[in-house]
The first five atom37 places (N, CA, C, CB, O) and aatype in JSON, in Angstrom:
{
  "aatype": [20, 20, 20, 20, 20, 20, 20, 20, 20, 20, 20, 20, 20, 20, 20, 20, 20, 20, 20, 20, 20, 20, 20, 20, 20, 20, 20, 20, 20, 20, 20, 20, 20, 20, 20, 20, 20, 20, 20, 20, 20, 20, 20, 20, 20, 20, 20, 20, 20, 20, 20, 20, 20, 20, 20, 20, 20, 20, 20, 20, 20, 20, 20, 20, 20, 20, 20, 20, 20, 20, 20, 20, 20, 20, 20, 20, 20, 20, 20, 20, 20, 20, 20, 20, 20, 20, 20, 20, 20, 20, 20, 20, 20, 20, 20, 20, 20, 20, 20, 20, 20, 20, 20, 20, 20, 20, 20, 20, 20, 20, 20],
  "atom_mask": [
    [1, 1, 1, 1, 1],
    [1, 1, 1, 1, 1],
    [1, 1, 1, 1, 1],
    [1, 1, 1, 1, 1],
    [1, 1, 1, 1, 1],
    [1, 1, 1, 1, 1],
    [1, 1, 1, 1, 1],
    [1, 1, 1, 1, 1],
    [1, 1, 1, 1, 1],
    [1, 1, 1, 1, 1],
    [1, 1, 1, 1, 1],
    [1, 1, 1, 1, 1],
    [1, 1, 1, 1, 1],
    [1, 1, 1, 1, 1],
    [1, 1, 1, 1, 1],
    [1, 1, 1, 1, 1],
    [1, 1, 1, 1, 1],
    [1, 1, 1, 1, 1],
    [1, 1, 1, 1, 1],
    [1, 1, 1, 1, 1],
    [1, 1, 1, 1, 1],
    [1, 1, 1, 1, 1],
    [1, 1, 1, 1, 1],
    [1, 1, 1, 1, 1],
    [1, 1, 1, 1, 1],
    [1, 1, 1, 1, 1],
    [1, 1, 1, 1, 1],
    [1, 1, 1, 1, 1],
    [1, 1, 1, 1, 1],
    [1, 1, 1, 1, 1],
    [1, 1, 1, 1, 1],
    [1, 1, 1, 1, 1],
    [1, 1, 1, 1, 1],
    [1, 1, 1, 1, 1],
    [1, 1, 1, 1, 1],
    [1, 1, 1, 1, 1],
    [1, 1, 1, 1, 1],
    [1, 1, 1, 1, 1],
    [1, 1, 1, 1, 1],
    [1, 1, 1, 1, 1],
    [1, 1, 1, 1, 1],
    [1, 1, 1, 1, 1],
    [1, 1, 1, 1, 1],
    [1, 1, 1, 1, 1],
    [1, 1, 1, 1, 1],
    [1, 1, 1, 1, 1],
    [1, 1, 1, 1, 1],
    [1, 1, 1, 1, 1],
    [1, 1, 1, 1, 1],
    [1, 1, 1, 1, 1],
    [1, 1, 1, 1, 1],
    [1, 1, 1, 1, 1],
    [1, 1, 1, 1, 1],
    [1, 1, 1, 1, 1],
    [1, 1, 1, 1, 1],
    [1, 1, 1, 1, 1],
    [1, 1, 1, 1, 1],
    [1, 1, 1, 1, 1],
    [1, 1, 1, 1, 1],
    [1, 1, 1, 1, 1],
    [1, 1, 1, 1, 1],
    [1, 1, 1, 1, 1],
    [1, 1, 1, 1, 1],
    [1, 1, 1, 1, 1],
    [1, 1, 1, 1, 1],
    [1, 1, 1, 1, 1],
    [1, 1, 1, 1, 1],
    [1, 1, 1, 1, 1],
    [1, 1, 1, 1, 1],
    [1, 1, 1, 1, 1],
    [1, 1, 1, 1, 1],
    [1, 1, 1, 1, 1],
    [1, 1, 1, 1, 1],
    [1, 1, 1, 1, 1],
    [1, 1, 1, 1, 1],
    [1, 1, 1, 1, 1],
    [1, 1, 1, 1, 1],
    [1, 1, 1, 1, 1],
    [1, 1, 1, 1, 1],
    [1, 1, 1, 1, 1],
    [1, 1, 1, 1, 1],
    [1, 1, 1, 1, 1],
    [1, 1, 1, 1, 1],
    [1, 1, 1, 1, 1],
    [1, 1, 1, 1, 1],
    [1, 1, 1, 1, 1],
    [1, 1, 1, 1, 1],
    [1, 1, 1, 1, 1],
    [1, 1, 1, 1, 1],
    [1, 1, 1, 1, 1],
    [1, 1, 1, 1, 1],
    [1, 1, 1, 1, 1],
    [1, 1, 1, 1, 1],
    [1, 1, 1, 1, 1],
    [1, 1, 1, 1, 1],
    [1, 1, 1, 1, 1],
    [1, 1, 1, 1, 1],
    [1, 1, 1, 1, 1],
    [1, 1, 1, 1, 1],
    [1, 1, 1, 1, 1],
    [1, 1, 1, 1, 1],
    [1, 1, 1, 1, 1],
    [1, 1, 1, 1, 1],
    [1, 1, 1, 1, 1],
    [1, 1, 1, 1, 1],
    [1, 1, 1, 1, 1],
    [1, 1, 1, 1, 1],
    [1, 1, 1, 1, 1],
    [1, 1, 1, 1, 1],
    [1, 1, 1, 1, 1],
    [1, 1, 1, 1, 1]
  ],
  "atom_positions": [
    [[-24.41, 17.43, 23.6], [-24.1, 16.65, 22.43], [-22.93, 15.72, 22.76], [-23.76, 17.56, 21.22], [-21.99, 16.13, 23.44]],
    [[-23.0, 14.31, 22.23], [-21.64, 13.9, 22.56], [-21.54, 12.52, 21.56], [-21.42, 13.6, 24.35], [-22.53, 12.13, 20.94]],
    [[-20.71, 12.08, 21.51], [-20.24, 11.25, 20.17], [-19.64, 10.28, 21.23], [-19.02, 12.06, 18.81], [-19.17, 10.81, 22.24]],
    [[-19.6, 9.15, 21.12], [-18.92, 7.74, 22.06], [-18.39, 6.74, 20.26], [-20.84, 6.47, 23.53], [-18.99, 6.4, 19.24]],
    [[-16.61, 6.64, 20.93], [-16.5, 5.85, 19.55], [-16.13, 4.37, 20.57], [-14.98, 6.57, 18.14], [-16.07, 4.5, 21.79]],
    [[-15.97, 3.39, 20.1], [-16.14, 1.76, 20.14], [-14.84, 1.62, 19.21], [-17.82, 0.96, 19.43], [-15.11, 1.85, 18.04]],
    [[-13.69, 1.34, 19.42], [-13.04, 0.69, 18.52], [-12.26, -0.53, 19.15], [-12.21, 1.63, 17.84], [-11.91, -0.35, 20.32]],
    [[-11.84, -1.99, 18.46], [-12.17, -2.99, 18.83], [-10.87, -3.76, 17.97], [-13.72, -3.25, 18.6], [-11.4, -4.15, 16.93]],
    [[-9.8, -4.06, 17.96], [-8.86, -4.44, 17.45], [-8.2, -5.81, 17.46], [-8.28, -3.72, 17.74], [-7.62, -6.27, 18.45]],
    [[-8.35, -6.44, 16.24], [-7.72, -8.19, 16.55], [-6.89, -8.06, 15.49], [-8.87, -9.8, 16.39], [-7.21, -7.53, 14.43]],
    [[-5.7, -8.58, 15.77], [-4.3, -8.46, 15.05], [-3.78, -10.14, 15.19], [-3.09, -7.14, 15.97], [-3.57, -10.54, 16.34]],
    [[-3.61, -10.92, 14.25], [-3.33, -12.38, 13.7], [-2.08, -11.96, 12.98], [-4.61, -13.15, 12.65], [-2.06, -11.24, 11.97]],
    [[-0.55, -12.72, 13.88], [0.73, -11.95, 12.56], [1.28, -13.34, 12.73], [2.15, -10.21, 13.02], [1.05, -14.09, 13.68]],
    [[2.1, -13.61, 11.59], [2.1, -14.8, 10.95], [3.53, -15.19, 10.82], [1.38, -14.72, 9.67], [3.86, -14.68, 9.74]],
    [[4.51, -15.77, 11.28], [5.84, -16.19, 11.65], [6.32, -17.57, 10.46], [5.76, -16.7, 13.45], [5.69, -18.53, 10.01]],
    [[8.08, -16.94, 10.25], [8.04, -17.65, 9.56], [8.86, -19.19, 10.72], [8.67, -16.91, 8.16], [8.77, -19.28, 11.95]],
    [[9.67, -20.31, 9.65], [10.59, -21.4, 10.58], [11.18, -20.84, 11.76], [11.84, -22.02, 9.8], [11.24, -21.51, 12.79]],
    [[11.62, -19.71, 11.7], [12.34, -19.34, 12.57], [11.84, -18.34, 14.21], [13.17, -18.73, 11.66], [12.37, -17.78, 15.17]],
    [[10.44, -18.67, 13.62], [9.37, -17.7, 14.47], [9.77, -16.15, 14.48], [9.31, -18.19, 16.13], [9.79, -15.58, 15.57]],
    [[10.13, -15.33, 13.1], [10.02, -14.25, 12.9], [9.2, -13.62, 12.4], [10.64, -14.04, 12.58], [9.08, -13.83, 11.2]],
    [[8.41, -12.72, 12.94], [6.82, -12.59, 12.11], [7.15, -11.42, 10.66], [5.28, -11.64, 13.53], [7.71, -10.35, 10.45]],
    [[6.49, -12.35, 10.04], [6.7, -11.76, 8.42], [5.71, -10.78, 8.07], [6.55, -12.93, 7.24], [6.0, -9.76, 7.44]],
    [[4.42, -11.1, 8.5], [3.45, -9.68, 8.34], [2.54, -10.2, 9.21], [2.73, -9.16, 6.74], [2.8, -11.24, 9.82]],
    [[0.95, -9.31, 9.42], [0.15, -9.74, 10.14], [-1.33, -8.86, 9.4], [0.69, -9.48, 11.73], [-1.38, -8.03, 8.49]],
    [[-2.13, -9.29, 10.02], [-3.76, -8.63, 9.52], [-3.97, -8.67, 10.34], [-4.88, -9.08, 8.68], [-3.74, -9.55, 11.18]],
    [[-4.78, -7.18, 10.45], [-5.86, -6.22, 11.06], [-7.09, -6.51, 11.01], [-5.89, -5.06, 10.57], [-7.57, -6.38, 9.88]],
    [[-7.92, -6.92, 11.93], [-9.42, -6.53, 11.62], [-9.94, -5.48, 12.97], [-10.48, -8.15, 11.52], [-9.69, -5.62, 14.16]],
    [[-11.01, -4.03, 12.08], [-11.47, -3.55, 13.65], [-12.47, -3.35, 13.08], [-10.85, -2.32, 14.61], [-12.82, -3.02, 11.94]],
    [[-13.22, -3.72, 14.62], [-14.81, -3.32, 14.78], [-15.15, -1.68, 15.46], [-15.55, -4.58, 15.95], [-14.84, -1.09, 16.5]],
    [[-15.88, -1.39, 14.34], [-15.76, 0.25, 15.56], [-17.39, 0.34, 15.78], [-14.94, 2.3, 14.57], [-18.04, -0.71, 15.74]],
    [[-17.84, 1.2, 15.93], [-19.21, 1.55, 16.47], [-19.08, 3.22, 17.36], [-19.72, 0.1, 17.65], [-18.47, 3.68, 18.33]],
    [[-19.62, 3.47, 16.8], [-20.18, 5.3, 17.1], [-21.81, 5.5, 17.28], [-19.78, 6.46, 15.49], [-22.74, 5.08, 16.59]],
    [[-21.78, 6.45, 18.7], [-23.08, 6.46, 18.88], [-22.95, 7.76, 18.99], [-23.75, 5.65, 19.9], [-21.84, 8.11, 19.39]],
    [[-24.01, 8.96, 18.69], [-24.23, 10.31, 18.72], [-25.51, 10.51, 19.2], [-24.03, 10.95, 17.5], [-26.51, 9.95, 18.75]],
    [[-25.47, 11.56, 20.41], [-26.52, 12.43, 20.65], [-26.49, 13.52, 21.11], [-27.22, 12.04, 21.22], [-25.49, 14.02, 21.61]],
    [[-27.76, 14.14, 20.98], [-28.1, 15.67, 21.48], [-27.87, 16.33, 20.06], [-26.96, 16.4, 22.87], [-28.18, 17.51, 19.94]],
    [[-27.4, 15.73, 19.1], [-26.95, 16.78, 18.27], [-28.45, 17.51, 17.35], [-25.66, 16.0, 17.18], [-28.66, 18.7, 17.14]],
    [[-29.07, 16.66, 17.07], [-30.29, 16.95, 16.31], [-31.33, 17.85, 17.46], [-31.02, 15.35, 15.73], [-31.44, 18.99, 17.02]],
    [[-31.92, 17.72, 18.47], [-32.07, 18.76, 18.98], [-31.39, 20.35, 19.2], [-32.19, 18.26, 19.72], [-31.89, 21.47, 19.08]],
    [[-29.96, 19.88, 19.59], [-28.86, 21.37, 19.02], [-29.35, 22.09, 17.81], [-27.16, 20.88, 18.46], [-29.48, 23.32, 17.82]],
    [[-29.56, 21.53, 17.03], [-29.66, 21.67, 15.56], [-31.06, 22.3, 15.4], [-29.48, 20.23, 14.73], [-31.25, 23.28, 14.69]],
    [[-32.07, 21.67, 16.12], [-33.27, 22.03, 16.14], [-33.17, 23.71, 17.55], [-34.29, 20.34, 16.57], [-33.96, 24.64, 17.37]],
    [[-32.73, 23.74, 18.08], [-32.51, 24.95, 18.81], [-31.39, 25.62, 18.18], [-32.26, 24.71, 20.28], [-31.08, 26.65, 18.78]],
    [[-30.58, 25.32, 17.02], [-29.77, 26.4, 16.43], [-28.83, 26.61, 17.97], [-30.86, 27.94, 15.76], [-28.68, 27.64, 18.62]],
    [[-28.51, 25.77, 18.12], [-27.39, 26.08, 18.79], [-26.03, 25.4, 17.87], [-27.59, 25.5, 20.35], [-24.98, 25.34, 18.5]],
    [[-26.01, 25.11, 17.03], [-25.27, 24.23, 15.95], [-25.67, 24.78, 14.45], [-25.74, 22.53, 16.12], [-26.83, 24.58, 14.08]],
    [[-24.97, 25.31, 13.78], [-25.36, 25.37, 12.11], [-25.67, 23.89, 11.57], [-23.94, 26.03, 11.1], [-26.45, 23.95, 10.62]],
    [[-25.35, 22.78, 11.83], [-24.81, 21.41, 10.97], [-24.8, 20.03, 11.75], [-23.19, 21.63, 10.49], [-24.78, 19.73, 12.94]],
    [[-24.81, 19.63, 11.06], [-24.6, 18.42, 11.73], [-24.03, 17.25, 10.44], [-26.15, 17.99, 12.53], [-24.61, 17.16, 9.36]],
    [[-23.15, 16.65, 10.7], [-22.71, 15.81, 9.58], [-23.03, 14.4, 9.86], [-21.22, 15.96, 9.31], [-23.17, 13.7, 8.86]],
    [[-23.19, 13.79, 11.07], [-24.01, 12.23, 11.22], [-25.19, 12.56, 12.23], [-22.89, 10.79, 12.0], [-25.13, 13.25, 13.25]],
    [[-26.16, 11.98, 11.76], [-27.54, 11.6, 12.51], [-27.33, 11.37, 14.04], [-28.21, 10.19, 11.87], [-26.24, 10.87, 14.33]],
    [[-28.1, 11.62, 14.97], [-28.19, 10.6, 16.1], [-27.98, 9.76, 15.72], [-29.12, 10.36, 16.78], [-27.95, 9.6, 14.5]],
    [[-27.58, 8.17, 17.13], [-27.85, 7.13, 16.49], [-26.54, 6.23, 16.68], [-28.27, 7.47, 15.09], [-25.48, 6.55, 17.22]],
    [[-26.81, 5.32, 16.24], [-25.53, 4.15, 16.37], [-25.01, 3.92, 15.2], [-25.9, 2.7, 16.9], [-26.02, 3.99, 14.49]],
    [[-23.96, 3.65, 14.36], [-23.8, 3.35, 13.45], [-22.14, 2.46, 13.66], [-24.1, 4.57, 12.62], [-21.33, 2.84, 14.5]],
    [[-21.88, 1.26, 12.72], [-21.19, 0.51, 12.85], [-20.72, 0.16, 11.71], [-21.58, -0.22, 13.46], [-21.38, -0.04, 10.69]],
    [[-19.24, 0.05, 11.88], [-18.08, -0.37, 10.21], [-17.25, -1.25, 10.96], [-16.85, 1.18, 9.24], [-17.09, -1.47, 12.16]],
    [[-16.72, -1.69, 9.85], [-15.51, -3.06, 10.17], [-14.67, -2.41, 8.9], [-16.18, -5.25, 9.92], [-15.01, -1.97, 7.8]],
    [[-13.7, -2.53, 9.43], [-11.86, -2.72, 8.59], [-11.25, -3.88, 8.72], [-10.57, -1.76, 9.22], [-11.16, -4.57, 9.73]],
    [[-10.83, -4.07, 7.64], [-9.85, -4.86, 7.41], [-8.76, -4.61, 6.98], [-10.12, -5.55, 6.86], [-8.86, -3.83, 6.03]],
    [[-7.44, -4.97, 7.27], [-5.96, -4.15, 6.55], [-4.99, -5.44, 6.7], [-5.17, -2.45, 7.63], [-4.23, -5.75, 7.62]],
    [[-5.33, -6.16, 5.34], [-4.55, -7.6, 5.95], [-2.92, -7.0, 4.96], [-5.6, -9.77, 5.18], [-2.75, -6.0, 4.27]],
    [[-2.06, -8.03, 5.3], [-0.96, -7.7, 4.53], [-0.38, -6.99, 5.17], [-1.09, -7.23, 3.4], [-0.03, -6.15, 4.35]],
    [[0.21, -6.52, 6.63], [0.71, -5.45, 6.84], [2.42, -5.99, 7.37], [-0.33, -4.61, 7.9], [2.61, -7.18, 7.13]],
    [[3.2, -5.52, 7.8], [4.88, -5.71, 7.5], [5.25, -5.04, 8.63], [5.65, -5.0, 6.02], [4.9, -3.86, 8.68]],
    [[6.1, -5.68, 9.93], [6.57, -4.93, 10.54], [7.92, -4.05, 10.22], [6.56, -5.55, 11.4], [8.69, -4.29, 9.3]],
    [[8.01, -3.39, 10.8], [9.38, -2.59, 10.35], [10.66, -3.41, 11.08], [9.34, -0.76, 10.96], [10.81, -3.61, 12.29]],
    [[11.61, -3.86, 9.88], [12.42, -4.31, 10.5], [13.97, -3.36, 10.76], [12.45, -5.5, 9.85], [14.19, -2.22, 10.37]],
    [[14.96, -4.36, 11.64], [16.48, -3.65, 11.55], [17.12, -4.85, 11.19], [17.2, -2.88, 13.02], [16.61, -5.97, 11.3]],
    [[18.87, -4.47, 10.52], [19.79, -5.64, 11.11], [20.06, -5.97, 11.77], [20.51, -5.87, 11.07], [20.55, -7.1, 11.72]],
    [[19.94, -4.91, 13.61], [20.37, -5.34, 14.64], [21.43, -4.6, 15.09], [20.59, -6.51, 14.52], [21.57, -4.63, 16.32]],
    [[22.49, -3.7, 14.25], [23.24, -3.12, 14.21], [22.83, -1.79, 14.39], [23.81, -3.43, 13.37], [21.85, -1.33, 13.8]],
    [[23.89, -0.86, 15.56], [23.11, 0.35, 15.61], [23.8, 1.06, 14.6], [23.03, 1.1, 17.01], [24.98, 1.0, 14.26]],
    [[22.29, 2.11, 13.92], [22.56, 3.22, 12.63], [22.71, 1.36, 11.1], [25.03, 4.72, 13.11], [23.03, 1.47, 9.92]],
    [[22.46, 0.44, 11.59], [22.41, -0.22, 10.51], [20.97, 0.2, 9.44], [22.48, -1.69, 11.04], [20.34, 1.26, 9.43]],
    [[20.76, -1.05, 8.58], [19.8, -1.23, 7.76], [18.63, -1.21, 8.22], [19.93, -2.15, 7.19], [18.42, -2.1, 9.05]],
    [[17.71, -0.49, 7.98], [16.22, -0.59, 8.73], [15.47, -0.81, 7.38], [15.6, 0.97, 9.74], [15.93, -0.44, 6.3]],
    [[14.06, -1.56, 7.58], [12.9, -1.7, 6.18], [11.74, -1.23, 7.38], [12.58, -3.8, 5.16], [11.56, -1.66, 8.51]],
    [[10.93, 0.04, 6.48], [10.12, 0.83, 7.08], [8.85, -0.44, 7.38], [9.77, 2.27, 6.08], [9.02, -1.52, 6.81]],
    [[7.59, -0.27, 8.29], [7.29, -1.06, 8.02], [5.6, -0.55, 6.92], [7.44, -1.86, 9.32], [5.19, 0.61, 6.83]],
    [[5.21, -1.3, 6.5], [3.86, -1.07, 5.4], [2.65, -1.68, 5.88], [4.07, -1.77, 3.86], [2.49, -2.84, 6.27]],
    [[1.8, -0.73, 5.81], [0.48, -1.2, 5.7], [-0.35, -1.64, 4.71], [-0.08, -0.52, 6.07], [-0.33, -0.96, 3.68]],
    [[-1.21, -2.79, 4.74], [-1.8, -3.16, 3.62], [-2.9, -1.96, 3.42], [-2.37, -4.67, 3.75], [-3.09, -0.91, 4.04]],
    [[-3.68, -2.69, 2.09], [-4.92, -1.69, 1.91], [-6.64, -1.9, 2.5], [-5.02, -1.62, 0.34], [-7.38, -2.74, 2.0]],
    [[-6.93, -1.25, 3.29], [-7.89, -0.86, 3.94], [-9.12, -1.42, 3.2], [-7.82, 0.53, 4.12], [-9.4, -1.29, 2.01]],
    [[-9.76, -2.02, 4.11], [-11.44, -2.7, 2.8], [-12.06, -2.13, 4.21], [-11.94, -5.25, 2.09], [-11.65, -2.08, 5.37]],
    [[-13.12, -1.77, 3.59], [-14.14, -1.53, 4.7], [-15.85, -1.76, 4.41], [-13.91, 0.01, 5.11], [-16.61, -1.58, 3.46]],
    [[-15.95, -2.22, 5.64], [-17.66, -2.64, 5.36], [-19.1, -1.84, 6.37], [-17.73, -4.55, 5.82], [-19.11, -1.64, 7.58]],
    [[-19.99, -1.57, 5.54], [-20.93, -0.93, 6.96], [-21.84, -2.47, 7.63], [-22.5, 0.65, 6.2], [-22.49, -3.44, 7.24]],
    [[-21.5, -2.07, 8.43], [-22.47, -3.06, 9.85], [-23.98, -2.79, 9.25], [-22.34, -2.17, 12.0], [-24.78, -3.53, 8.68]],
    [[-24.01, -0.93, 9.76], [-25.52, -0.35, 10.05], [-25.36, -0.05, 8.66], [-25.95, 1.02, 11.27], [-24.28, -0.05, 8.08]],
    [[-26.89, 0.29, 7.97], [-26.97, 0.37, 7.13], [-26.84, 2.31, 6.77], [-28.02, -0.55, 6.95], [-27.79, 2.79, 7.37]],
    [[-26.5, 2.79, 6.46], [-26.49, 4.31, 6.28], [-25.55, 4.67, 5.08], [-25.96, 5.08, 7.66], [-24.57, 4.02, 4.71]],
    [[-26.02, 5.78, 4.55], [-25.61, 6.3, 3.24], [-24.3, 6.57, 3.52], [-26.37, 7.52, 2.66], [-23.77, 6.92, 4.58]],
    [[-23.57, 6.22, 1.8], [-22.14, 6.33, 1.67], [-21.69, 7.46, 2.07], [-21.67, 6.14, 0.46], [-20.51, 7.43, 2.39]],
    [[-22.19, 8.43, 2.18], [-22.02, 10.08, 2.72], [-21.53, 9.71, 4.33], [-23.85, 11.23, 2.67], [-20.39, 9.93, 4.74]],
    [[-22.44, 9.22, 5.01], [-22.43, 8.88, 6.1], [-21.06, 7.99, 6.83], [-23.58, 8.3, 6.06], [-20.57, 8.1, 7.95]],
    [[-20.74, 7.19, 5.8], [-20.06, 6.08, 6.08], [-18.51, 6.63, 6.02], [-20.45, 4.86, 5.05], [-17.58, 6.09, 6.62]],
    [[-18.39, 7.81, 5.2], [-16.78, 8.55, 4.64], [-17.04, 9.28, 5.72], [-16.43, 9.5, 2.93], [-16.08, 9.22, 6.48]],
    [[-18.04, 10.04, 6.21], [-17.71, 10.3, 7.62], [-17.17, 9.77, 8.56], [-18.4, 10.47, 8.1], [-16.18, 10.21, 9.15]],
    [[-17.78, 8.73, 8.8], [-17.45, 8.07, 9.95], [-16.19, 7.83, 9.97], [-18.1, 7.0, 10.15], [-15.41, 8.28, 10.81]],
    [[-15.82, 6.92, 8.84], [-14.39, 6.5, 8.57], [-13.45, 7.5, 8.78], [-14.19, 6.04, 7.23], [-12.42, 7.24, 9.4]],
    [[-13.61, 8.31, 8.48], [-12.53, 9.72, 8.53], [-12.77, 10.01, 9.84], [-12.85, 11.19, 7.47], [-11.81, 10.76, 10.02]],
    [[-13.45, 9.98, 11.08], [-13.64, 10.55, 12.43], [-12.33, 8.93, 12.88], [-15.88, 10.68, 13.2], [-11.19, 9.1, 13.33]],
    [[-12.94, 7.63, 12.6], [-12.59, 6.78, 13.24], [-10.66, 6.37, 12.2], [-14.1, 5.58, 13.29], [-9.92, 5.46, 12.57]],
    [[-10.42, 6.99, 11.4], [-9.36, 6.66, 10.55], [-8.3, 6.93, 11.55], [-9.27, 7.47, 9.15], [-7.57, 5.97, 11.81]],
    [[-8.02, 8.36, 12.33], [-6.88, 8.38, 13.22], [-6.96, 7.61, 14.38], [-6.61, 9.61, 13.61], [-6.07, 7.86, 15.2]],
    [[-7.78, 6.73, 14.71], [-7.64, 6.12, 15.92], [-6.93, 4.91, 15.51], [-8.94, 5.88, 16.69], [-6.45, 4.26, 16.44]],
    [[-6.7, 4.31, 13.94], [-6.4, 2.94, 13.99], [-4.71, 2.54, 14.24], [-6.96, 2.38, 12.6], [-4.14, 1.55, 14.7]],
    [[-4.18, 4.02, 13.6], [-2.37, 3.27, 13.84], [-2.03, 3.64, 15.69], [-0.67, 4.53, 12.44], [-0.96, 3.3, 16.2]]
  ]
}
C-alpha cells in the first residue's frame, strides 16, 4: 500500500515604498495518489480504508498572510505573524467526505 503526496507551492508577497513586504499569498497545488489499498482491503489485511485508489487533486489558497515582524531591538517589540483564511478547491472530482480527508492528510505539510 502506499500513498505519494505532490505538494507544489507559489508564494507572491507584496512590498511596500520602502521594499518591506507587508503580506503575501499562498497558492498550493497538491495531488495524492494511493495504491494497494483496496486489494489490502479485499484480502483483509486492512479493516478500512478512508480514500479510494487513485489520484485525486485540491488547490489552496491562503491570500492575506503577514510576516512576523520585530523592532530590531533585542527582547524588543515583535507582531506574531498571521495567516489568512484557507479557500480550497477540488481539481478531481470526489465526494466532500473524500476531500476533508485529503485536506487533513495534506493540512500539516503546508506551514
Amino acid at each position: 500500500m502506499t500513498s505519494d503526496f505532490d505538494l507544489q507551492a507559489k508564494l507572491v508577497g507584496y512590498v511596500d515604498d520602502q521594499a518591506e513586504m507587508k503580506h503575501y499569498d499562498m497558492q498550493f497545488e497538491t495531488r495524492t495518489t494511493n495504491s494497494g489499498y483496496e486489494p489490502a482491503l479485499n484480502r483483509k489485511l486492512i479493516k478500512e480504508i478512508k480514500l479510494k485508489d487513485g489520484s485525486y487533486e485540491l488547490d489552496f489558497e491562503i491570500p492575506g498572510n503577514t510576516p512576523e515582524t520585530s523592532d530590531g531591538t533585542y527582547g524588543g517589540k515583535r507582531t506574531p505573524a498571521k495567516i489568512g483564511k484557507m479557500i480550497g478547491r477540488k481539481i478531481t472530482p470526489m465526494p466532500d467526505a473524500d476531500a476533508k480527508t485529503l485536506g487533513s492528510a495534506i493540512g500539516p505539510m503546508v506551514p
